[in-house]
C-alpha positions as CSV (number, residue, x, y, z in Angstrom):
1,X,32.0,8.5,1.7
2,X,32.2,4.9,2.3
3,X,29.5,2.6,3.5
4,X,29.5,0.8,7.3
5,X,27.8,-2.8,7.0
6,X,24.5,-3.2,7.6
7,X,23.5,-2.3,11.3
8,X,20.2,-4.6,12.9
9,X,17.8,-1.7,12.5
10,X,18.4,-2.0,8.6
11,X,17.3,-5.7,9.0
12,X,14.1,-4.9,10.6
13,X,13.1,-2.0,8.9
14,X,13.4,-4.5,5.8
15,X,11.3,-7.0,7.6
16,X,8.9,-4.3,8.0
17,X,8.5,-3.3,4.7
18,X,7.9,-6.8,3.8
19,X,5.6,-7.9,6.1
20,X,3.8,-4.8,5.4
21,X,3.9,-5.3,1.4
22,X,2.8,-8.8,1.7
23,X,-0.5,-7.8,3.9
24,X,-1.0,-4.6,1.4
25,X,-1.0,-6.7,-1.7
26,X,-3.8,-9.4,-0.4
27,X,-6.5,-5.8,0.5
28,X,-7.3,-5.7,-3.5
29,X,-7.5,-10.1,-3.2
30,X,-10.1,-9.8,-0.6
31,X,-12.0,-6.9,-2.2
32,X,-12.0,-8.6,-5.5
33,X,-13.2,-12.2,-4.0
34,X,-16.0,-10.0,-2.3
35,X,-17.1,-8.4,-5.6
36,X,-17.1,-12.1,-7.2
37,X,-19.7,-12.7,-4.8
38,X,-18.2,-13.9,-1.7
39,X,-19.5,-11.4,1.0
40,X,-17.5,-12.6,3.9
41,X,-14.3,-11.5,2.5
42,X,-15.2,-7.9,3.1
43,X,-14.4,-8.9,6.4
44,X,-11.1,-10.7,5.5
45,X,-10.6,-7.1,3.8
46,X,-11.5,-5.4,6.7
47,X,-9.4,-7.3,9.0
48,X,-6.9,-7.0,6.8
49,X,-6.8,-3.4,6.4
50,X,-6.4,-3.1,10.2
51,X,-3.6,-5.0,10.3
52,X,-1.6,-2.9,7.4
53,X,-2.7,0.0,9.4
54,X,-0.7,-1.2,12.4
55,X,2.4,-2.4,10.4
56,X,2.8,0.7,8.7
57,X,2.9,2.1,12.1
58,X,5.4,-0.4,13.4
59,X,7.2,0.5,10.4
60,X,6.9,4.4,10.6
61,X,8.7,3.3,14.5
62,X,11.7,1.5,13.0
63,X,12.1,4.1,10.1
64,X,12.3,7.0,13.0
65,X,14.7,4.5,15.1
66,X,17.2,3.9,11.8
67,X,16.9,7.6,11.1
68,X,18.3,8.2,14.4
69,X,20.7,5.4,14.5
70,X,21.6,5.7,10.7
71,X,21.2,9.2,9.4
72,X,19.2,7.7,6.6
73,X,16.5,9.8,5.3
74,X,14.5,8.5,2.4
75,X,13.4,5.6,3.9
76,X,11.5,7.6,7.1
77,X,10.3,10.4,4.1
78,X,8.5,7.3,2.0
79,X,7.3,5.5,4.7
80,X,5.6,8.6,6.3
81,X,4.0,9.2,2.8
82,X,2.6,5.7,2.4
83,X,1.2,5.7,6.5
84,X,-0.2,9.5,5.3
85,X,-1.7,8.0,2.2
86,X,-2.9,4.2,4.1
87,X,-4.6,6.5,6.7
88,X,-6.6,8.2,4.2
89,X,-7.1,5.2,2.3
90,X,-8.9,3.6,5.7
91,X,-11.0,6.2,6.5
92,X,-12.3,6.7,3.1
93,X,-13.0,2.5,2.9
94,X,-14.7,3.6,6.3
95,X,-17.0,6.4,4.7
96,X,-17.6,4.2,1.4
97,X,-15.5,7.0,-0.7
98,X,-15.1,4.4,-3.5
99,X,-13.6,7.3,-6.0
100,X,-10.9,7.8,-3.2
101,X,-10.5,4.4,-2.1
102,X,-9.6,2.3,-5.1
103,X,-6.7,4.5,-6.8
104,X,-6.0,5.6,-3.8
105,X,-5.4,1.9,-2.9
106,X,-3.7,1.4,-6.6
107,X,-1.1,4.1,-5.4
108,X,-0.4,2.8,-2.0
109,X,0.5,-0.8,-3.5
110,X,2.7,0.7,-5.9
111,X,4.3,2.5,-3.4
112,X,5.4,-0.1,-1.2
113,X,6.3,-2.6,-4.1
114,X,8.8,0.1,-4.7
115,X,10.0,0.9,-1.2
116,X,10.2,-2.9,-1.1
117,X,12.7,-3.4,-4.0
118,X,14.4,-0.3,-3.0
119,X,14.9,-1.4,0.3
120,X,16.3,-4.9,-1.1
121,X,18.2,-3.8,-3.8
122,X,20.2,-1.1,-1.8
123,X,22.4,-1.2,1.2
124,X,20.6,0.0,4.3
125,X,23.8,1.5,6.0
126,X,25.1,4.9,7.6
127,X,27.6,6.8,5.7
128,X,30.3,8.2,7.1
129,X,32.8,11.1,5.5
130,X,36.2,9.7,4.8
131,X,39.2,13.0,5.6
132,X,40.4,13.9,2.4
């Protein structure tokens, strides 16, 4: 098996994970500036939340298009966990479900500060068999 170079949808899908990292990792920022006292970040949280919501779905979009045009499966299996896990972690922020929310939230961060190195560290590329 040797590794192709890095196709365009590799590029993007780590764009993806980044943007989305960055925007996951200032939801516990606001919520803590909001339990100091400053009510109007629970908005900033808010808004916030919505947009993760939509870049983990962009991202679940360019992890289906480089499994198609890559054969690469982890990344589409983790990001699919982590849009499962965000979902569940918006709707119980919605409902006020505190005891899911926070570790919930813990778990999701962790997650994508993985999938973030991982996707850094390694090469995103399709492998091909090489005839023996």
């Amino acid at each position: 098996m040797l590794p192709q170079k890095t196709r365009p949808v590799g590029w993007v899908f780590r764009a993806m994970v980044t943007v989305h990292v960055v925007v996951v990792v200032a939801l516990p920022v606001f919520a803590g500036v909001y339990l100091s006292g400053d009510y109007d970040s629970l908005g900033r949280h808010a808004l916030a939340a919505d947009v993760a919501a939509v870049v983990g779905y962009l991202q679940l979009a360019v992890a289906i298009a480089m499994w198609v045009r890559l054969r690469t499966m982890w990344p589409l299996a983790a990001t699919v966990l982590i849009v499962a896990a965000e979902t569940a972690q918006y709707f119980a922020g919605l409902d006020g479900a505190l005891w899911l929310h926070i570790p919930l939230g813990v778990m999701i961060v962790a997650a994508l500060v993985v999938q973030f190195i991982s996707v850094w560290s390694h090469p995103l590329t399709r492998r091909v068999a090489v005839d023996a």
